[in-house]
N, C-alpha and C positions, 0 to 999 in steps of 0.2 A: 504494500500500500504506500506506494510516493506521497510525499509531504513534503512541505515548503519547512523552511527553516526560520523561522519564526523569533521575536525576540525572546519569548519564554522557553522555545525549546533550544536556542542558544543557551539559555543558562543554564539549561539542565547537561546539556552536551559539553557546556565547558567544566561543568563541575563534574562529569563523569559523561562520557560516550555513550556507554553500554544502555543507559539510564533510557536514553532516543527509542529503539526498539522497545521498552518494555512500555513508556508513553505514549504510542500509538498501537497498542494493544491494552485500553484500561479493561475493555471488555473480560482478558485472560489472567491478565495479572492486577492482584489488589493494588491499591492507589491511597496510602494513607494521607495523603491532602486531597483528595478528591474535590474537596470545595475552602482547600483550604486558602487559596486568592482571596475567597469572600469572608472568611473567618478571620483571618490578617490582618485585612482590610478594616473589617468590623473594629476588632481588636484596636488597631493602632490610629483607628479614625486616617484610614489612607482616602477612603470615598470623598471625603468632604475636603479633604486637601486637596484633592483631585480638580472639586468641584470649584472650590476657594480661588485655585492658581485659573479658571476658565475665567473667572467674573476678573481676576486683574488684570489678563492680559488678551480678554477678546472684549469685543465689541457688544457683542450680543451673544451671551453665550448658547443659546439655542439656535440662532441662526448660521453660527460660523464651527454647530457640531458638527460631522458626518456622521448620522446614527445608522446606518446601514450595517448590516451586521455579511452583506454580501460580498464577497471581496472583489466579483468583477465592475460593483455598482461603484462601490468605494472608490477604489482604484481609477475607474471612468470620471467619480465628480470631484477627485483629489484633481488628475486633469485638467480639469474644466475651471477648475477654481484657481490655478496656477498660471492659468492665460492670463490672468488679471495681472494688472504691473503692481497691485499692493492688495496681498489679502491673509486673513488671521484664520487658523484650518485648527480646530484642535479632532482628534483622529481623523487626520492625514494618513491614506493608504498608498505604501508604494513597493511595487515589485522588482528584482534584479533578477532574472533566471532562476533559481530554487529558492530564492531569498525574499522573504515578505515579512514586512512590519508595519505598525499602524502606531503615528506620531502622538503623542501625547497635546502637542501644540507648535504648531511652525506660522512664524509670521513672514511673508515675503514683501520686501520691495527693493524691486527692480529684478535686479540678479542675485539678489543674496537673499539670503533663507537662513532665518534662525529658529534654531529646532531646540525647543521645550521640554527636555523630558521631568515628570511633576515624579516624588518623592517625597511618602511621607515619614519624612525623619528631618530630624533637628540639628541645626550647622549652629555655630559662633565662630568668631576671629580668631579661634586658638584653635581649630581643628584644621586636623593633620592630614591630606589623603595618603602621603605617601611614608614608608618608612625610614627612620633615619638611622638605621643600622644595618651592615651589609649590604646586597644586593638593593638597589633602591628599585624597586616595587610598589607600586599600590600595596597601602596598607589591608588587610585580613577584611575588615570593617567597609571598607570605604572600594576595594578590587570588584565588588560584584556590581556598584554603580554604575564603578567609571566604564567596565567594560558594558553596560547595555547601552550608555550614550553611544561610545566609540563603535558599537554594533550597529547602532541606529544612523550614523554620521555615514559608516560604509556604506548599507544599503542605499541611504538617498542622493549618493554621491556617485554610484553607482547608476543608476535611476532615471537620475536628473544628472550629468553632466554637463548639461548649459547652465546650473544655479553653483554660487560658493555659498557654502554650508558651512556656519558658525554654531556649534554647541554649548548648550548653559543647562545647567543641572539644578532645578527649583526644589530649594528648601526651607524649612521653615528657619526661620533666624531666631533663635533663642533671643538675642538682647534684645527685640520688639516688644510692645506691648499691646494689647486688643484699646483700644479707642471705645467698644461700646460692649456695654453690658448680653448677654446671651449670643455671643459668636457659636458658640458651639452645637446649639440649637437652628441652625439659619439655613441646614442642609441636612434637612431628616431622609430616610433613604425610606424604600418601598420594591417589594418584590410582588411587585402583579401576576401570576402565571407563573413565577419561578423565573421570573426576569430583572435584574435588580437596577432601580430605577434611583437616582440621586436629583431631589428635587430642590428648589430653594424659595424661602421666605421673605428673599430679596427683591424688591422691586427696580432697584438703582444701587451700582456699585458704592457707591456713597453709606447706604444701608449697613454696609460693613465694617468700615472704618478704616484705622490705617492697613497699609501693605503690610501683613507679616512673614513676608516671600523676602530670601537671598535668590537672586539667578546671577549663579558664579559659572563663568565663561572657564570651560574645561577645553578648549583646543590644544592649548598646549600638551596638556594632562594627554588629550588621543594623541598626538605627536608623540610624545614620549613609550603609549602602548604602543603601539606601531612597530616602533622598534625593538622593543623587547621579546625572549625568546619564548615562547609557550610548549606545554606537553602537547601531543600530537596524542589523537585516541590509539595509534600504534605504538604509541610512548617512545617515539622519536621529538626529537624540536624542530620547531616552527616558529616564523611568524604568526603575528595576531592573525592576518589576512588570509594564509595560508590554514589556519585554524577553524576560520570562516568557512571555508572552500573544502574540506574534511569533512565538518559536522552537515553539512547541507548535502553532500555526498554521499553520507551515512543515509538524513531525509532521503534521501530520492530513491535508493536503491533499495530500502525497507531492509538492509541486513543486518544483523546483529553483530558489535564490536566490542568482543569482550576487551576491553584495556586495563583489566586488574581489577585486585582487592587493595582495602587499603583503611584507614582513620576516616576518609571521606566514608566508608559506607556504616557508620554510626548513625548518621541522618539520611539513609536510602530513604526513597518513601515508598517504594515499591517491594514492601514487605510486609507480612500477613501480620494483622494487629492478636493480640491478645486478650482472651482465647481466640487461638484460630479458627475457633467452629464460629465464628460471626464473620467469615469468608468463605465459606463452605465452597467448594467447588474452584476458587481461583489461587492461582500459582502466584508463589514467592519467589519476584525477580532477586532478591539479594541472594538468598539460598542458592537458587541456580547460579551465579555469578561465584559463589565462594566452591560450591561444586565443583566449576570449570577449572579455577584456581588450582586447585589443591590436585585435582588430576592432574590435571596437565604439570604438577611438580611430581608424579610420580606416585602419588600419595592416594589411600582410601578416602573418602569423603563420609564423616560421622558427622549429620546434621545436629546431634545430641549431645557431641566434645563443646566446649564454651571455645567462643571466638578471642586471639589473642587483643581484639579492639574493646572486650567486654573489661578489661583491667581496668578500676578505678584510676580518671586520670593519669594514663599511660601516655607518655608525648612521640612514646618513640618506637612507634605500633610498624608503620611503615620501614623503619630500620629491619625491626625484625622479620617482616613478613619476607622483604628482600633475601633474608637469611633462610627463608624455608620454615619461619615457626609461625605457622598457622592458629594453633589453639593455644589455648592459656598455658594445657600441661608442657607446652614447647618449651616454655622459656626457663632460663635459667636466672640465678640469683646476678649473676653479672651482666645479665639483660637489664635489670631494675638501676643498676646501679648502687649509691650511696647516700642519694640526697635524701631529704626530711620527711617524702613522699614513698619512697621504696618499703621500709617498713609496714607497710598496713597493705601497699601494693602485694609484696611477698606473702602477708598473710595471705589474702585470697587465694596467690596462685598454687602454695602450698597447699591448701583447702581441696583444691582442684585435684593438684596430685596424686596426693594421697584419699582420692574421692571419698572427703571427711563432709559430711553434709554439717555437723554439728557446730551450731552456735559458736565464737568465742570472743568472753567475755574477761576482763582484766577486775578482776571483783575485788581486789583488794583498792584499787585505782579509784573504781566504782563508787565504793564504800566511804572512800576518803574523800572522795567530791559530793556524795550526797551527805554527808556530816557537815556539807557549810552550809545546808537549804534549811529554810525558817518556815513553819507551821503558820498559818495555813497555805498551802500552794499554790500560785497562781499561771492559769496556761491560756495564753493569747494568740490571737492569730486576727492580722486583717486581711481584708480584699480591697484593694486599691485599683487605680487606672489612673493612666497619665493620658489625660485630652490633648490631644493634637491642637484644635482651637480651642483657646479660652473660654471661659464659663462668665465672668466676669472682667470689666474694665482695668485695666492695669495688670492684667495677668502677664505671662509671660507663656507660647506655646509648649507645651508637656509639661505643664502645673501638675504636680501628683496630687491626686485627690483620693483622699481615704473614705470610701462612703461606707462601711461595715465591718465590725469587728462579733468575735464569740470569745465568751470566758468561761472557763471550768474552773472549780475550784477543789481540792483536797486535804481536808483537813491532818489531823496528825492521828484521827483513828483509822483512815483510810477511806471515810465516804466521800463519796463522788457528788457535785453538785453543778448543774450549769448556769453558773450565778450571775450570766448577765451578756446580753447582748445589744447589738444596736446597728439600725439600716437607715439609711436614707436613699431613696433611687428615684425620688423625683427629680425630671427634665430641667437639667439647667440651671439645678441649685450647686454651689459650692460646698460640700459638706464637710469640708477636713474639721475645721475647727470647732463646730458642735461634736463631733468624732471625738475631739480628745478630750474635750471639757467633761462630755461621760465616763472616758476611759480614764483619767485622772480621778474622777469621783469613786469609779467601781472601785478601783486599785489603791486609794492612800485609806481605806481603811482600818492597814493596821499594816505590817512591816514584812509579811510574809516576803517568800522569792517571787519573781514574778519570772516565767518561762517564755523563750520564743522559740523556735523551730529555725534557725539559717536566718541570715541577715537581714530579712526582708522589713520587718517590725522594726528593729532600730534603725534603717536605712530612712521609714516614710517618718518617724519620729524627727528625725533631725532636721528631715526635709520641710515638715511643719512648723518646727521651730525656726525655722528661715522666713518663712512664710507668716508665722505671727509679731518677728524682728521687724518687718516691712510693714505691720500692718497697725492701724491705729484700735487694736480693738483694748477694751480698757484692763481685760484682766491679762493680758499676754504676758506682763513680767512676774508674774504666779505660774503660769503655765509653761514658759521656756525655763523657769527655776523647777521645776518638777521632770519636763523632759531633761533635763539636764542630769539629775538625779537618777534616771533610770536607763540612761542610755553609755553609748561610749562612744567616741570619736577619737580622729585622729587633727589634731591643731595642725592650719595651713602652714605646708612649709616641714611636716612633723615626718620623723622616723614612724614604722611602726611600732617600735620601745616606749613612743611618745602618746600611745593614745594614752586619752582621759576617759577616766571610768566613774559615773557615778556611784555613790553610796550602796543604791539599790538596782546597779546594773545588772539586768536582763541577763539571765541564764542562758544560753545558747543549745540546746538539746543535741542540734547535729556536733555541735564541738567534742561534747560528750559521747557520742556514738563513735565521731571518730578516732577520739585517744582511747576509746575502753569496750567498742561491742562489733563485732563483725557477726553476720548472718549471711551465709553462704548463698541463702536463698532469694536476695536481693541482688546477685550476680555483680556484684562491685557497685551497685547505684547506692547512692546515700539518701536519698529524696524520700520524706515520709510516706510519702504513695508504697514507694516500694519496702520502705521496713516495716511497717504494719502487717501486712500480712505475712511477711516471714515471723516477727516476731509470735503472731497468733498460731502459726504453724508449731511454732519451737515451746509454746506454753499452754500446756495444758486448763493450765486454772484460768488462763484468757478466752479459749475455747468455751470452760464450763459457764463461767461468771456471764460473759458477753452473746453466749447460746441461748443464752435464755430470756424470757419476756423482761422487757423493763418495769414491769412490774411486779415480777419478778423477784429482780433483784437488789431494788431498793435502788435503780440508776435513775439520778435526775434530768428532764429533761425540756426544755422550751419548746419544742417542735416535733419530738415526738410519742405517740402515745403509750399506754402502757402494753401494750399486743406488739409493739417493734422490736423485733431482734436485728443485731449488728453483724452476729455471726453465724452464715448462714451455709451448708456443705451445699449447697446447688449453685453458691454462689463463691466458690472458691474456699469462702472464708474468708473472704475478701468483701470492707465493709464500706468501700467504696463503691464495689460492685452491686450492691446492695441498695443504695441509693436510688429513688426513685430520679425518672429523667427530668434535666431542666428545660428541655423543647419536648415541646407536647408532636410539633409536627416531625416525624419520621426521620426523612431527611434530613434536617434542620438537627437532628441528635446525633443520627447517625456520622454527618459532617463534624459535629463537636468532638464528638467520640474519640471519630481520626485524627482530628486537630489536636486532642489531650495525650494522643498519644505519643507527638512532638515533645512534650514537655519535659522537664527534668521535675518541676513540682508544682500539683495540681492548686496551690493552696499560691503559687508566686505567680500571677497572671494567666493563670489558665480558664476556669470555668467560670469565673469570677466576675473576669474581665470582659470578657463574651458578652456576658447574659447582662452585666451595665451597660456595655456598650448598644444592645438592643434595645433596652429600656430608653436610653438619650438619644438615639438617633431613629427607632423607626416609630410610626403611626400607630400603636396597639392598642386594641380595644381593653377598657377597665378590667374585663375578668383575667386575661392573657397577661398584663401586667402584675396583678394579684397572682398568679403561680409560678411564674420566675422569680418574684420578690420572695416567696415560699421555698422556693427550690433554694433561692441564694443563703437563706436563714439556717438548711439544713446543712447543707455544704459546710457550710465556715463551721457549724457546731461540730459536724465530725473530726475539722482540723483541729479543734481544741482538745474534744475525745481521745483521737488517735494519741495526744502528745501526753493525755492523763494513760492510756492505757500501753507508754511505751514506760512513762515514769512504773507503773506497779508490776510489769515485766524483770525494771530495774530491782525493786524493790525486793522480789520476789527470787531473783538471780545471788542477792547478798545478804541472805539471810541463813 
């Protein structure tokens, strides 16, 4: 089946060749983003950036769309529209022999042509694209931009060689600020049919206030790629251009190019989610790909050995694969090294070796670190989202906004209590600072520890404190004295020897996991999604206690009734999995689903972030919003649960 070469399937081709065949086959092989453009999207408020960048730099932006979804029609009124000696096109269609791309925004007059590609992420004057150490490359971050510009710049250069074509890459500018109240609101989206429509509230660009667009002129930046040498999917070097000319080769000819395993296939997407029985019937391209590998090095192919990329934070996965060590058991102690990381790395693969499924825990480590925790215990967890556009005037683009937190609490006789939660998800409010005014209230009632799970809680903490420093509200210097106390940071300019820790600074769980609990069954992940249910797997008494009705067993709780069990054998035992769904419509879950399965932690912008982001940007009827806001209450109360029921695991291990 020939296929054009496309901007999206450029990316997937330069990030891996092989990857082209299995994405023009979604029918055969599982497709773990299947919708996930539109979850992204959703996610990082990319639509209404999208939307944002038409209204600054067209005219009209309904008249100067091309909404044809046709590519011969496109293409025909891209044409027609280019005859003109000045005209503003945003999806601009244009084809070179296997090569087709549709422009985000190109304005022409005369003979030049500047081409818009819109992006929603955040720039300031101190970002870096390229690296300033060794080879100078686009940097990690900023390499997958530059090259769809420089993709897009080839194509219409190619195309159009009567126009000179000048590239800018639009982003949002951090140091801006919104001019008017409810930016974020001013482009609610709508999927009519399964069609996703981004509409606006704007009557006149004026409506919206200041520009909060950089368009930084990258030509030099494609000069520079140009030159530079690339893998080739035969894993020879190449030119950019030459690379071009490869992957569109690969399109047309529908064949399959295996070019290796590697650290890249950590993020395939083209791999059967978990459990596999909710792909019933479609093939795993990574599987097949490490298959071919490993044959073709002479080797049996045991889908059931763990992969050498599954090592917790392994940097040097491709060194060894080079070497022939395909699985975890390949490797050797002087594979790891000796740095601060190897340690816990070795654990694992020792684990593997010796195919030791059991637990290990440093209990005496354990013991010594829960001797500094204060009665009664406190376990927190929020759900944040950073808006692309401002919520309010004077903000600044990716404001973190805290709209929802859960708290469990545990006394020193061991009961469990879910002592407090708090949502806000109405369109277009600012909730951070009601957020902590509660969570300050819940938590100074008496001196216990207060627990988070991985940086995330102290990161929006400090971020609010920025945010209440700037702002004239009247109790803010009570409330940044309080965040202060509970958080840690590092002073500008500071070593890390240098951080400040408050009094009642925040317990870190995963720190603790990392210096004192390894679970085989978490496959090297640290993310509480994944030690949950190992840990339930490895304890009995969490099975028994958690098996059973919550009324049961004396467990408190805000959201769910007494007939709810957490630990379910049809359901893994897995209490995530257990979870009733936050999209009622099919699809719409099933896409999440996929998308959550990207995640490192369901609890650090995953599900969270979604289901607000639905709530502020599309049209829903009252009762539809009333069961995401339901679904998001139960969510966050499990991420507090899990973190009470990894504490009585601990508890339970040292006794």
């Amino acid at each position: 089946m020939p296929t054009n070469l496309t901007k999206s399937r450029f990316k997937l081709g330069w990030e891996c060749a092989t990857t082209l065949y299995y994405a023009d086959r979604r029918k055969a092989y599982f497709d773990t983003t299947t919708e996930d453009t539109f979850l992204q999207g959703l996610a990082e408020g990319g639509y209404q950036v999208g939307e944002f960048a038409r209204w600054m730099l067209c005219d009209d932006p309904a008249r100067d769309t091309i909404a044809t979804l046709d590519k011969p029609a496109a293409l025909a009124e891209t044409d027609y529209r280019l005859r003109q000696e000045h005209a503003t096109i945003a999806e601009a269609a244009f084809r070179h022999e296997a090569l087709f791309m549709r422009a985000d925004i190109v304005v022409k007059n005369g003979t030049r042509l500047d081409l818009y590609e819109v992006k929603s992420k955040s720039w300031d004057s101190e970002t870096e694209f390229w690296t300033k150490r060794g080879d100078r490359r686009p940097n990690a971050t900023w390499e997958p931009y530059l090259l769809d510009v420089a993709f897009q710049k080839h194509v219409i250069e190619k195309a159009r060689p009567d126009l000179t074509v000048r590239a800018f890459l639009v982003l949002l500018d951090k140091d801006r600020r919104a001019s008017v109240d409810g930016l974020c609101q001013m482009f609610p989206v709508f999927r009519p049919g399964g069609k996703l429509t981004v509409q606006s509230r704007a009557d006149h660009k004026e409506d919206l206030g200041a520009n909060l667009l950089a368009y930084l002129d990258v030509d030099r930046d494609i000069a520079e790629i140009r030159k530079l040498p690339f893998t080739m999917p035969d894993n020879t070097e190449g030119s950019f251009e030459q690379l071009i000319q490869a992957l569109a080769g690969i399109c047309t000819s529908g064949r399959q190019a295996f070019c290796g395993v590697g650290a890249k296939c950590r993020k395939c997407q083209f791999r059967l989610p978990s459990p596999p029985e909710a792909a019933a019937g479609m093939r795993d391209g990574r599987e097949e790909c490490w298959a071919h590998a490993v044959s073709a090095a002479g080797r049996q192919y045991d889908p059931a050995k763990p992969k050498v990329i599954e090592v917790w934070n392994y940097r040097k996965a491709d060194e060894a694969l080079q070497m022939g060590r395909h699985f975890v058991e390949d490797l050797t102690a002087a594979d790891l090294g000796d740095g601060k990381l190897a340690p816990r790395q070795w654990l694992q693969v020792d684990k593997v070796k010796r195919n030791d499924g059991a637990p290990s825990i440093d209990r005496a480590g354990l013991a010594a670190e829960m001797q500094k925790w204060k009665f009664p215990l406190h376990f927190i967890d929020f759900e944040t989202a950073r808006m692309a556009l401002p919520a309010q005037k004077g903000m600044a683009p990716y404001t973190q906004v805290a709209f929802q937190f859960s708290h469990h609490t545990v006394d020193r006789g061991g009961r469990v209590r879910h002592a407090g939660q708090w949502i806000e998800t109405g369109a277009g409010v600012f909730p951070s600072f009601a957020f902590v005014r509660e969570l300050k209230h819940q938590l100074e009632q008496d001196r216990g520890t207060i627990f988070r799970y991985a940086t995330h809680e102290n990161t929006v903490l400090r971020d609010i404190r920025g945010q209440l420093d700037a702002s004239r509200e009247p109790d803010r210097k009570s409330i940044i004295a309080w965040i202060d106390s509970v958080t840690q940071h590092k002073p500008e300019g500071g070593k890390p020897a240098d951080t400040a820790r408050g009094p009642r600074n925040m317990v870190d769980m995963r720190e603790v996991v990392l210096s004192c609990h390894y679970e085989p069954a978490t496959h090297g992940s640290n993310s509480l999604k994944a030690v949950l249910p190992a840990i339930i797997g490895s304890s009995a008494d969490l099975r028994n206690r958690y098996g059973r009705p919550l009324g049961e067993n004396g467990l408190h709780s805000l959201n769910f009734g007494p007939d709810w069990v957490w630990v379910r054998p049809e359901k893994r035992n897995d209490p995530y999995a257990a979870l009733p769904a936050i999209f009622k419509s099919r699809d719409e879950q099933e896409a999440f689903s996929a998308y959550v399965e990207t995640l490192e932690d369901i609890s650090d912008g995953g599900a969270a972030t979604i289901a607000y982001a639905k709530l502020q940007f599309f049209d829903l009827p009252g009762a539809e919003r009333t069961e995401i806001r339901e679904a998001l209450l139960r969510y966050c109360e499990l991420d507090t649960l899990a973190m009470v029921m990894l504490h009585e695991y601990w508890r339970e291990a040292t006794v």
